[in-house]
C-alpha positions in Angstrom: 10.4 8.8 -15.4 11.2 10.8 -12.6 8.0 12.6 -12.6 6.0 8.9 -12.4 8.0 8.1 -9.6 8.0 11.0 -7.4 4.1 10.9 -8.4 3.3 7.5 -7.6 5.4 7.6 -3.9 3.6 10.1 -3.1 0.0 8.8 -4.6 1.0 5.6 -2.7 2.3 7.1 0.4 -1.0 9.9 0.9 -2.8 6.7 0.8 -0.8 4.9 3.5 -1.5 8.1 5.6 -5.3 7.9 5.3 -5.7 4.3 5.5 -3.7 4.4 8.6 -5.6 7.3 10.0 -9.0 6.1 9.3 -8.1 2.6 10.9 -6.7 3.9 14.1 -9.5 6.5 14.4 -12.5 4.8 12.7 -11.3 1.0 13.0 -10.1 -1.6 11.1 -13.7 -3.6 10.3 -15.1 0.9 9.2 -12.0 0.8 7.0 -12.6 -2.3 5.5 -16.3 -1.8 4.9 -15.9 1.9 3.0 -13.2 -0.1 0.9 -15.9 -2.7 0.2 -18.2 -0.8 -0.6 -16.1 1.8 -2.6 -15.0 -1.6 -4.4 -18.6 -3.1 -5.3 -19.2 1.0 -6.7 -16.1 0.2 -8.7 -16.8 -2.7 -10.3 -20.4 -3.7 -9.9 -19.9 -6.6 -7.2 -23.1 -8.0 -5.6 -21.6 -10.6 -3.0 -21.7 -10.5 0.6 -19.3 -8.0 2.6 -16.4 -9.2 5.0 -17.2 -11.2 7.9 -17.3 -9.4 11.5 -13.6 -8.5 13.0 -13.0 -9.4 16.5 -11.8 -6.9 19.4 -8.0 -8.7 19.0 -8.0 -8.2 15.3 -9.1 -4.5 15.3 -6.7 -3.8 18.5 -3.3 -5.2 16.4 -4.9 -3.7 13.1 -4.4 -0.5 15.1 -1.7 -1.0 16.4 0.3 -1.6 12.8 -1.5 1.1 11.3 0.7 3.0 13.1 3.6 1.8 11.0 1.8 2.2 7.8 1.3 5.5 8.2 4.8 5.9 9.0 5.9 4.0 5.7 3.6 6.9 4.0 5.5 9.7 5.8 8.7 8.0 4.3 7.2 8.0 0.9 6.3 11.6 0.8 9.6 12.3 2.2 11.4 10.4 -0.1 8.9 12.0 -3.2 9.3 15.5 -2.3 13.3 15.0 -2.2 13.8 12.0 -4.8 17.8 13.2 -5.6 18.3 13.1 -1.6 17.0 9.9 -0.9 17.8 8.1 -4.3 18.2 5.0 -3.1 15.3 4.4 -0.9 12.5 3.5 -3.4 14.1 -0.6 -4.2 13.6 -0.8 -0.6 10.1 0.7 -0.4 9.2 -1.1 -2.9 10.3 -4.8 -1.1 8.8 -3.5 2.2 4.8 -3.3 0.4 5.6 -6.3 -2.1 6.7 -8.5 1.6 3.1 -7.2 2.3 1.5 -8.5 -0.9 3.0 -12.0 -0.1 2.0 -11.6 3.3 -1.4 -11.3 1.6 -0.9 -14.3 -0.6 0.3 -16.4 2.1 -2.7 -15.5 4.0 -5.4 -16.5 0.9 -3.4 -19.6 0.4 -3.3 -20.8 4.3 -6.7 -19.4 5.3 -9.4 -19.3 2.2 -9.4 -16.1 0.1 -10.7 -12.9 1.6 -13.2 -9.9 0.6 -12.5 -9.3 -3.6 -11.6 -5.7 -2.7 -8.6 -7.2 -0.4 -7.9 -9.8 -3.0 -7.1 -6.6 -5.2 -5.2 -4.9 -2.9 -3.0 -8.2 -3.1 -2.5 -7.7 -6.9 -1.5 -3.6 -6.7 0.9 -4.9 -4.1 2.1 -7.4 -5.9 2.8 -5.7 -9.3 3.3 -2.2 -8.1 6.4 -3.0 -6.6 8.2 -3.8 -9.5 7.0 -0.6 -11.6 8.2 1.3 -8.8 11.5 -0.3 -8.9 11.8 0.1 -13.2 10.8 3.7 -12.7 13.9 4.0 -10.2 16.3 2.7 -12.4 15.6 4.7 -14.8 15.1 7.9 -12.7 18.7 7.0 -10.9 20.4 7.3 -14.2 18.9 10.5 -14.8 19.9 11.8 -11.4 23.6 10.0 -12.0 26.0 12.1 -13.4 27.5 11.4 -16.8 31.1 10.2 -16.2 
């Protein structure tokens, strides 16, 4: 179990790093159309792609991609040191599930979005909660016996 985690914080957190890197160098709407499009390759899907984003969107979308990509650094920290930093995956965790409901929130008060961000609702969403089993059961590994 401590192998899955340390794996999928760091899987999770080299992602954070490129997404963040591609939107603040490429943009937000580029980013969103390679996912698209990497998506309907995936699974086959023959709608339309995302509508256009506006200047103010892709300027905040920037913006926060700066603190993705610092929530990736922390999870390649915390991955590369798990026994040092044992107790930061629970809250790692919370911090992408708050952006799955974030997410939600957003399909519920606004319409639902591109399938590919729908998705990206569901692995934040359910990931969260496998991150935090894998923990528990990694901490007792790391505990010592009394």
């Amino acid at each position: 179990m401590l192998s899955a985690l340390r794996v999928l914080l760091g899987v999770l957190g080299v992602s954070a790093i490129f997404i963040a890197a591609s939107i603040l160098f490429l943009g937000a709407e580029e980013t969103a159309r390679a996912g698209e499009a990497g998506f309907a390759g995936l699974t086959g899907w023959r709608g339309p792609v995302g509508e256009a984003w506006p200047a103010t969107m892709d300027n905040e979308l920037r913006f926060y991609a700066a603190l993705w990509g610092a929530y990736g650094v922390l999870l390649i920290m915390v991955s590369t040191d798990l026994a040092a930093h044992i107790e930061w995956p629970p809250w790692l965790a919370t911090v992408l599930f708050a952006g799955g409901v974030g997410r939600a929130i957003s399909y519920v008060a606004v319409g639902p979005p591109h399938p590919f961000f729908t998705a990206l609702m569901g692995i934040e969403l359910l990931l969260p909660p496998v991150i935090v089993l894998l923990w528990q059961r990694a901490r007792r590994r790391l505990s010592p016996a009394p």
